[in-house]
N, C-alpha and C positions, 0 to 999 in steps of 0.2 A: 870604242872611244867616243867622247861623248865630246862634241864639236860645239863648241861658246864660243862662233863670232860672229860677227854683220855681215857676213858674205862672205865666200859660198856658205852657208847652211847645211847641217845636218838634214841630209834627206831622206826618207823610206827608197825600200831597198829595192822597189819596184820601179820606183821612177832612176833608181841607177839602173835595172835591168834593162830597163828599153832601151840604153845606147848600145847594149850591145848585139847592134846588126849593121851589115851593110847597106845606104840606102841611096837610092841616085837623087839627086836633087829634082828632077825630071820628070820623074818616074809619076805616070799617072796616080797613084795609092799616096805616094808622097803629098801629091798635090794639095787632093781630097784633105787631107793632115793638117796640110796651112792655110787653106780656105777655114778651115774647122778652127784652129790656132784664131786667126785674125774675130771672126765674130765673135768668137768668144773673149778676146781682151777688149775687143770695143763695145762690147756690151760689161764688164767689169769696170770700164772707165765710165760707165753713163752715158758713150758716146753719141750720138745721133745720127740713124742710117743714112746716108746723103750729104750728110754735112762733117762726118768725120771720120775719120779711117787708122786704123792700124798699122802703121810701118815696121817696119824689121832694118837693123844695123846689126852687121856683127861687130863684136869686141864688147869694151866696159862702159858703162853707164859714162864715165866721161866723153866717151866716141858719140852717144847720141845727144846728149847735153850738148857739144858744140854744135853737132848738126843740127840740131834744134836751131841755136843760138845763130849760127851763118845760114840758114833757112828762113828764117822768119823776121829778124832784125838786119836793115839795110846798112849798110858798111859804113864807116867816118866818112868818106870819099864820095861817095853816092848822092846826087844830086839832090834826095832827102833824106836824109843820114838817121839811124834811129839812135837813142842813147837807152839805156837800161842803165834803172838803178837795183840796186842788190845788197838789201839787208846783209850785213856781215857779221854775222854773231857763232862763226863756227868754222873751223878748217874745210870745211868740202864748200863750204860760200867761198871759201875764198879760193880754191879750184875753179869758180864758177867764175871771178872775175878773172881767173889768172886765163882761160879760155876765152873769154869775150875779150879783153886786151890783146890778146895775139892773132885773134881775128879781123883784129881790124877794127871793132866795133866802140865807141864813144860808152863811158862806165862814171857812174857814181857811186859811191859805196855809202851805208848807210851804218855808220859804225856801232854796235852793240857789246854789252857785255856777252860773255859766251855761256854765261851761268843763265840766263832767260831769252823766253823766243821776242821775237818783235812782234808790237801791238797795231794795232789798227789807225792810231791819232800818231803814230812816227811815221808812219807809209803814209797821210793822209796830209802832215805836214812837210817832207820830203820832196812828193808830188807837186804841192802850192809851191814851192820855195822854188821848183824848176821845171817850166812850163816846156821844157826839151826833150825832159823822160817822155818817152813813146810804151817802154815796158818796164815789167819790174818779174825781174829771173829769180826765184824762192827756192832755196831748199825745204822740203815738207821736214821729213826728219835726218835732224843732224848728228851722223854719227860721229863725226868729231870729239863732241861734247856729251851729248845726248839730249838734248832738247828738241820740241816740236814747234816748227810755224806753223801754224792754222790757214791753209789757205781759204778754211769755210767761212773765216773772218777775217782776213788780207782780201780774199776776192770781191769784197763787195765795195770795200776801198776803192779799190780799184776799179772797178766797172764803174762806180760813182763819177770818177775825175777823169773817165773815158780813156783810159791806158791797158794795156794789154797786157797779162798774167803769163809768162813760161814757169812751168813747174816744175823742178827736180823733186821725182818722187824714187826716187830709185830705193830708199830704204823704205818707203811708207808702203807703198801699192800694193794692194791687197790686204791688207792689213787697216792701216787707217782708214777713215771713208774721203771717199772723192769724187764728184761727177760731174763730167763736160758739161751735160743737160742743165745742171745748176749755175755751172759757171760760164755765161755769155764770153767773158772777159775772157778767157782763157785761149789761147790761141795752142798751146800742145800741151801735156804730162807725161813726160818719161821716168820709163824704168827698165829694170834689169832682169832675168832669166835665174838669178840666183839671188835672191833673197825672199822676201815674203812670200811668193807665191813657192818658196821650198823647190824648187829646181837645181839644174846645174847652170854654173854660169857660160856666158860666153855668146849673148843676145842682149841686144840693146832693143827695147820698143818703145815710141813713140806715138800718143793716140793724137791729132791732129786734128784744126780745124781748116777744111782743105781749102775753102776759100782765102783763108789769110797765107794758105801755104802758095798759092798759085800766083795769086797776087805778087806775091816776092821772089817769086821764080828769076836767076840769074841771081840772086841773093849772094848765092854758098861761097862763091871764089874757089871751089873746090870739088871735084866730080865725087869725091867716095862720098864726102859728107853732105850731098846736096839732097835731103828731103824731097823736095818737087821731083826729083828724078827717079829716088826711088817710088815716088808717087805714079810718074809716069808710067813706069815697068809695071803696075800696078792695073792701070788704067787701058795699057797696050797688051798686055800677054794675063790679066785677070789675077783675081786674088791668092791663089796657086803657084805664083810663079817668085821666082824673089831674084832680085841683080845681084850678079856675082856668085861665086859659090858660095852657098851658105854651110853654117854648122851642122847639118843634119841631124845625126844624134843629140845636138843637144836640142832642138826644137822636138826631138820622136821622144825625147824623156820629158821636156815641159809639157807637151800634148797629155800626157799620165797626172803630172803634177797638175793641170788645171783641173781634170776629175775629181782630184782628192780636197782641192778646195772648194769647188761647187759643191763636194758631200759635207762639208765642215762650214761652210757659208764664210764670208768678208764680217760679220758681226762676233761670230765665234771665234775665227782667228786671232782677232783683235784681242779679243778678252780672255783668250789662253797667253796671248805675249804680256797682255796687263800683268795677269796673275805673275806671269814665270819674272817678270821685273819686280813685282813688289816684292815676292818672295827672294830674288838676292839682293836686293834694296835693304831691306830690314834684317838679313842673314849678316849680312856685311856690318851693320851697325851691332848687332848683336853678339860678333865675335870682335867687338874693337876698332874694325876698321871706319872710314869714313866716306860716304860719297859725296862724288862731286858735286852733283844736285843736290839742293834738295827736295823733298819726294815732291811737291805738289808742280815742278820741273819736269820729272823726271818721265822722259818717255819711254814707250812700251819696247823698243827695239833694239837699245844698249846702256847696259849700266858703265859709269865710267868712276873707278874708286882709286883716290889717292893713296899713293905705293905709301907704305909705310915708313917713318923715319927712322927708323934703323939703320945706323949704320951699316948692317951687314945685309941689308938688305939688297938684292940684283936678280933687276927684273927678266932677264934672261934665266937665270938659274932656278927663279920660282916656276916660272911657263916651265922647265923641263922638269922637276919636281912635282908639278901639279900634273904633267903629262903622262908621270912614271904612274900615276892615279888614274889613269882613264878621261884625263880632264884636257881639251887642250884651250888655250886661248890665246890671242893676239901678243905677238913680244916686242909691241909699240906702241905709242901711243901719241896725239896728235893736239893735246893742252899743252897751254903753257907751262903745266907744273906737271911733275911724275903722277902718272897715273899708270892705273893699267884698265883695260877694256873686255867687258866680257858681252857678248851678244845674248841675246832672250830670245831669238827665232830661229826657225828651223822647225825640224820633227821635234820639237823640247816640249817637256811639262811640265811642271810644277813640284813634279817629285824630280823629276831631274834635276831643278834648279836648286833642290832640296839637299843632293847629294851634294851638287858644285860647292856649296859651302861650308860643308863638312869636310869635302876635300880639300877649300882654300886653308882650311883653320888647320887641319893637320899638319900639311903642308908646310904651314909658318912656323907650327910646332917642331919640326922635325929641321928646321932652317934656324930653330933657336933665333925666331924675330922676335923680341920680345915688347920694344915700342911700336907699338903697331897705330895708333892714331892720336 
């Protein structure tokens, strides 16, 4: 079966082999595993030894996003209150504020169309207009829609007007480029255990800048999601150790998947997800269909193509048609107009992506869709 979405990803079969063992969270060989785990994502994020660190959250990229968010941004209530504004040009921005409002936390939204990312002189006139924003929380890529914000050119905005950068990279990392070392401004970049870096899910990390993290210590309002604390556990029982029970198997199979992208490099990966996007980018156009982007939009990590007008067209019954094919993909989708979602990362290539649209085209043929864009 050949797996086309944004998470989990289609993984080699070795990094599913390492879950399966028993392993104590404890257990000295363990340890050695997550110290090795932690340098190696904070040297993947740019990070800088001493001034920033690797955290671990289990559960979904949203669990660390808030903890990010109640970690490092001071509450409505709080004697200096921080506000964050947050580009909204995509369903998972707007995740981002629907977590910052229920934290507590004071939010402006920066409203966008969802067909483009936001530019440097919107952030830059947003910022002037309210001299109360402290941060500005970014989705890097938006799978929603499929657009990228450039934090390489948001961050400098921002470090410009002295405000402080949280970055949801949960679909970019590893993939797109990114580094703490570059960006002053940045106070953390999270991500997740199942996507770019080809894992399983079920690990949230967070690379941190630990001065701004300690500084906001009693921040969280919340023990699971308190960053500083896990920071603490960090700092008391050493890079080895992690709060709470962690997922074991799944950090003993990303331990494998970091290997396999140190052998393939952060510039190569990129440019295998480029490829395997153009190629159902221009397959999609070339059997009729239409995408949402258009290309000079369109990022490397999900294509999102308007469902067909066909009346007989149902998007459920195409996802198990195109499944009966080896094919599977998302049976949702999260634009305002019918779409359907197909992801470009994972263990995928190029021929891969080459099949998928051989298989969507059949597919429609054998569904007798005949208005297809």
């Amino acid at each position: 079966m050949l797996l086309l979405i944004p998470g989990p990803v289609q993984t080699r079969p070795e990094v599913r082999a390492a879950m399966a063992q028993d392993i104590a969270p404890w257990d000295n060989d363990f340890k050695a595993v997550l110290t090795g785990i932690r340098a190696k994502v904070l040297a993947l994020a740019g990070g800088v030894p001493g001034e920033h660190e690797a955290l671990m959250l289990q559960g979904c990229g949203h669990f660390i996003m808030e903890a990010a968010i109640r970690s490092l941004v001071p509450a409505a209530d709080a004697a200096a209150p921080g506000k964050i504004l947050i580009p909204l040009n995509g369903t998972y921005a707007g995740r981002v504020e629907r977590l910052a409002r229920e934290a507590g936390r004071q939010v402006v939204t920066l409203k966008l169309p969802e067909t483009r990312s936001v530019t440097p002189a919107e952030i830059a006139a947003a910022l002037a207009a309210d001299p109360a924003i402290t941060h500005v929380a970014m989705v890097y890529s938006e799978t929603g829609g499929g657009i990228v914000n450039d934090p390489n050119v948001i961050g400098p905005v921002v470090h410009a007007a002295g405000r402080r950068l949280i970055l949801d990279a949960v679909s970019a990392f590893g993939a797109l480029p990114f580094s703490l070392a570059e960006h002053p401004e940045c106070d953390a970049v999270m991500f997740t255990s199942g996507k770019c870096l080809e894992a399983l899910p079920g690990i949230g990390f967070a690379v941190v800048n630990t001065a701004r993290l300690q500084a906001g210590a009693g921040n969280a309002g919340s023990w699971s999601f308190d960053l500083a604390d896990v920071y603490g556990q960090v700092l008391r029982a050493g890079p080895g150790s992690f709060r709470f029970t962690p997922p074991v198997q799944v950090l003993a199979a990303f331990a494998v998947a970091l290997d396999y992208h140190a052998a393939e490099g952060q510039p190569a990966r990129m440019a295998r997800y480029r490829e395997n996007s153009r190629v159902f980018h221009q397959g999609m156009r070339r059997i009729g269909l239409k995408p949402y982007l258009e290309e000079a939009q369109q990022g490397p990590i999900i294509n999102i193509i308007h469902q067909p007008p066909d009346p007989g067209f149902e998007l459920q019954r195409f996802v198990d048609e195109l499944k009966r094919r080896d094919v599977l993909i998302s049976n949702f989708y999260n634009t305002p107009t019918p779409t359907f979602r197909v992801g470009c990362i994972g263990d995928v290539t190029p021929a891969d992506m080459e099949r998928a649209v051989a298989m969507v085209d059949e597919t429609l043929t054998v569904l007798q869709i005949r208005q297809r864009g």
